[in-house]
C-alpha positions, -999 to +999 in steps of 0.1 A: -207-126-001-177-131-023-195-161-039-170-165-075-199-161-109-199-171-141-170-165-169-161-131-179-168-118-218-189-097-241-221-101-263-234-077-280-207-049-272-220-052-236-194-066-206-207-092-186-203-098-149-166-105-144-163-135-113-166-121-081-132-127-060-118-127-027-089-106-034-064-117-003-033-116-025-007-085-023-033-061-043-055-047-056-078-053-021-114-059-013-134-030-026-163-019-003-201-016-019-201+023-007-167+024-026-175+014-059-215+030-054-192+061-048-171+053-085-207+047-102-217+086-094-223+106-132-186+120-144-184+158-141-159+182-157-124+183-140-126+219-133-162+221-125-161+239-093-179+211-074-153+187-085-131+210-070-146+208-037-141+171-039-103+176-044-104+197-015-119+174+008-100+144-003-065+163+000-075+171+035-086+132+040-053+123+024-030+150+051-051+130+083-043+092+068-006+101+062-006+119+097+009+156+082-002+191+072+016+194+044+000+214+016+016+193-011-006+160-003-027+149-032-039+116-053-017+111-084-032+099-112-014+069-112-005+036-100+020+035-069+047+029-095+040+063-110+043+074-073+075+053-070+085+079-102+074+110-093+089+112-057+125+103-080+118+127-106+110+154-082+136+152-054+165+136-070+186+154-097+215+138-116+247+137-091+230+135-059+242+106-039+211+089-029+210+057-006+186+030-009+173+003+014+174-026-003+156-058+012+133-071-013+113-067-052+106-028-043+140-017-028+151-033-063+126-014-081+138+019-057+174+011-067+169+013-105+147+042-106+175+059-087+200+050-111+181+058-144+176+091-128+212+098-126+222+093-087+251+079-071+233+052-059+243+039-022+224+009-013+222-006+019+209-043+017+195-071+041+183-107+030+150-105+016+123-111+044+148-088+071+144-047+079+176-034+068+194-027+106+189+008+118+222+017+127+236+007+093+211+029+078+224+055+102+256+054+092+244+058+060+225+094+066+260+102+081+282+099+051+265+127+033+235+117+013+215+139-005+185+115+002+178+082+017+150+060+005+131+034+022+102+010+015+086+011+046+065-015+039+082-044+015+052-063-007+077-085-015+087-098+018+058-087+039+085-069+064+077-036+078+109-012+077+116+005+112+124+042+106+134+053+140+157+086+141+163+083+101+147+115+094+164+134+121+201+119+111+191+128+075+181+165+082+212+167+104+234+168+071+208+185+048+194+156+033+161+136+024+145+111+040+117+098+012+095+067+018+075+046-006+041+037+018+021+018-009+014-014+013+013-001+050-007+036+042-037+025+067-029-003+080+005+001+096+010+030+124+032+057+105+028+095+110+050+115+081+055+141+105+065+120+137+088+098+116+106+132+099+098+124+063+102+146+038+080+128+005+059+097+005+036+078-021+013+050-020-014+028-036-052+032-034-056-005-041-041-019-008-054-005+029-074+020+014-095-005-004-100+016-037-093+006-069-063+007-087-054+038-102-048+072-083-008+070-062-016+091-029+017+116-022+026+141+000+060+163+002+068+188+028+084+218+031+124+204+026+115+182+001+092+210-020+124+237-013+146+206-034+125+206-057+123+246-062+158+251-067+165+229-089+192+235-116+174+217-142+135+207-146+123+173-138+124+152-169+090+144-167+064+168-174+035+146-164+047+139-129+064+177-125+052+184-088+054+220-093+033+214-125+009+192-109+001+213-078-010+242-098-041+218-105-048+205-071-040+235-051-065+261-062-059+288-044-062+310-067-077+288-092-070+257-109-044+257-136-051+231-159-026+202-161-045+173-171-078+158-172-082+142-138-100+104-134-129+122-118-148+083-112-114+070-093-113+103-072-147+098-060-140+063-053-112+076-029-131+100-015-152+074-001-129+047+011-111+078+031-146+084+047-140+049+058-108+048+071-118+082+092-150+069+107-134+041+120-103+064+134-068+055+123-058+045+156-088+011+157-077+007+121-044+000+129-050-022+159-075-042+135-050-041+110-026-058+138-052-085+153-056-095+122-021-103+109-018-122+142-050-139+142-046-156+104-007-161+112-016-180+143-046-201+123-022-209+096+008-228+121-016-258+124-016-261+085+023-263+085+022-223+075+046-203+088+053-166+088+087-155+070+089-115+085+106-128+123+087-112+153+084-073+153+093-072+115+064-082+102+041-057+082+008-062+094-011-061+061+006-083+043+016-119+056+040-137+037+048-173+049+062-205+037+043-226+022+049-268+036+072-293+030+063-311-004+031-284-014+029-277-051+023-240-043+011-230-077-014-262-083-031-246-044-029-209-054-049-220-083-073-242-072-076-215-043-092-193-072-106-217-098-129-238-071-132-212-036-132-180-060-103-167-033-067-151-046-033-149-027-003-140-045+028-164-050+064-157-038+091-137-054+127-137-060+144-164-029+101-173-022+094-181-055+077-217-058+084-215-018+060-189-005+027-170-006+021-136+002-013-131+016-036-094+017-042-086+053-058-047+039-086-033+048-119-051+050-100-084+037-084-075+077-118-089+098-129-124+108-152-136+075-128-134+044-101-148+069-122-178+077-132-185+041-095-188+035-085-209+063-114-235+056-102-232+017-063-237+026-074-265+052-096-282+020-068-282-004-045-290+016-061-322+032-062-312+065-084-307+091-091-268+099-108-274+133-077-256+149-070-234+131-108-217+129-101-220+169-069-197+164-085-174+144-116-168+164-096-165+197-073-140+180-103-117+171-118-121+207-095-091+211-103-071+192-140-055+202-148-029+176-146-049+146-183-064+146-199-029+147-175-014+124-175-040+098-213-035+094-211-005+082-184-011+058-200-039+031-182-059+010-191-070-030-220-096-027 
């Protein structure tokens, strides 16, 4: 399992066997053998009505994972950043005064998209690696925003955003409260509809362990009545909600917008199998045990966490890396001789940190172990503690051994 192959290439016109990876860096994730058996199934038209069945059923997955009912919830077909652009092209109009938090690479990001759209752009910053506080985002919501953005799960930091009360204070005054969920969608407790928000994208390539490609998104009712009275049109017609929905909600048949990829949609369609038969509630607690576990069997290697305690977004761990550690020269021979990737700092932690995928099945005991005894090699230590950590961490967590045999990983 996860044993790296032989160079990738051509001959003939045919593509060989790319090497088989551990993916535990910040994305794309582990894809499950029923998940990419699922991608393999023959291509059918995009308006072939059992196609459209598949939309339906995958929409309706999608509402449960992001905890809503909201009949605008559908895979993009994009990456998260075309998410990232279609919840600004949609909801935000030149003028609006828009706030931002701002604690990392994909506040950034947030920040400029706001601005190229034309917003007043308010942004409300911490130090990367911090949640913005919630009572300056509070005051925020109270000075008349049109919207407020958060990352509720920063990549870049590997801090999970508290969002207590900001959708409340924002519908108070009228306003928006949008979240980008690419890194915590199944693997961090949120419910859109207990935390008040009014649009939300994410990945398929982190928890949901699919690849690359589709941007899940849901917008309720506020955010689709924005939307509809619009003085002007989106400026993009690709990512034109409005557009876009004629397609997936076919009601009364599906307008055609663009030719859907039909392969990626059945891919998600089964990783959101996964996710439901294990329940979203186990998957979260896994999701937790294991952030703990690998955090606690990387402090005897020197490795310590950068999120502080009840910050830290459970599928993604970003640490320090040690005193006097080339971090580059072990992220590489991490992949070159153990086949295993994690991701390298950015911005403050770059050349000082790693940021290591805690999403999906890369969250249970044996791709966590394969890393320890890797770090532990390359480091030149012993990893006899650590392995203790790690298996006493998921001691607690029960369910994992029965679920994690019916959810397989790439041989």
């Amino acid at each position: 399992m996860f044993a790296p192959s032989g160079r990738s290439g051509s001959v003939g016109g045919v593509l060989k066997a790319p090497p088989q990876r551990l993916l535990l860096g910040a994305g794309p994730s582990p894809v499950p053998d029923r998940v990419l058996a699922a991608m393999a199934q023959p291509t059918i038209g995009h308006l072939d009505p059992a196609f459209g069945a598949l939309m339906d059923e995958t929409a309706e997955m999608l509402r449960r994972t992001f905890g809503t009912e909201n009949r605008a919830t559908l895979p993009l077909s994009a990456t998260g950043s075309g998410g990232m652009d279609a919840l600004v092209v949609n909801f935000v109009e030149p003028g609006d005064r828009v706030g931002v938090a701002v604690a990392g690479l994909f506040g950034e990001r947030m920040a400029d998209a706001l601005g190229r759209a034309g917003a007043e752009v308010v942004r409300v910053e911490a130090g990367w690696g911090r949640a913005v506080p919630l009572e300056r985002l509070h005051e925020a919501a109270g000075e008349g925003l049109d919207a407020l953005v958060v990352v509720h799960g920063e990549t870049s930091t590997g801090m999970c955003q508290p969002l207590d009360g900001l959708g409340e204070a924002m519908h108070a005054s009228g306003g928006l409260l949008l979240a980008d969920c690419v890194t915590s969608l199944g693997g961090q407790s949120l419910s859109i509809e207990d935390a008040g928000i009014d649009a939300a994208f994410s990945g398929t390539q982190k928890c949901l362990n699919a690849p690359p490609g589709l941007a899940p998104f849901t917008a309720g009712e506020r955010a689709i009545a924005k939307l509809e009275g619009r003085a002007q049109k989106p400026r993009s017609w690709f990512f034109d909600l409005s557009l876009v929905l004629g397609y997936w909600n076919g009601d009364s048949g599906r307008a055609y917008h663009h030719t859907a990829p039909i392969n990626m949609v059945y891919a998600l369609h089964e990783a959101l199998e996964l996710v439901h038969e294990e329940t979203l509630a186990a998957r979260w607690e896994r999701h937790r045990v294991a952030h703990e576990s690998l955090r606690r069997a990387l402090a005897p290697l020197g490795i310590e966490r950068i999120a502080p305690e009840g910050e830290q977004l459970n599928p993604l761990l970003a640490v320090r890396v040690p005193e006097g550690v080339d971090e580059a020269a072990v992220r590489g021979a991490l992949l070159e001789r153990h086949g295993i990737e994690i991701s390298g700092g950015l911005g403050p932690f770059a050349g000082r940190g790693w940021r290591i995928g805690v999403m999906g099945i890369g969250a249970s005991p044996e791709p966590q172990r394969r890393l320890v005894e890797a770090l532990a090699a390359e480091l030149g230590r012993d990893s006899a503690d650590s392995l203790a950590a790690l298996d006493e961490g998921w001691r607690t967590c029960e369910h994992v051994f029965a679920w994690s045999s019916v959810s397989s990983t790439p041989a």
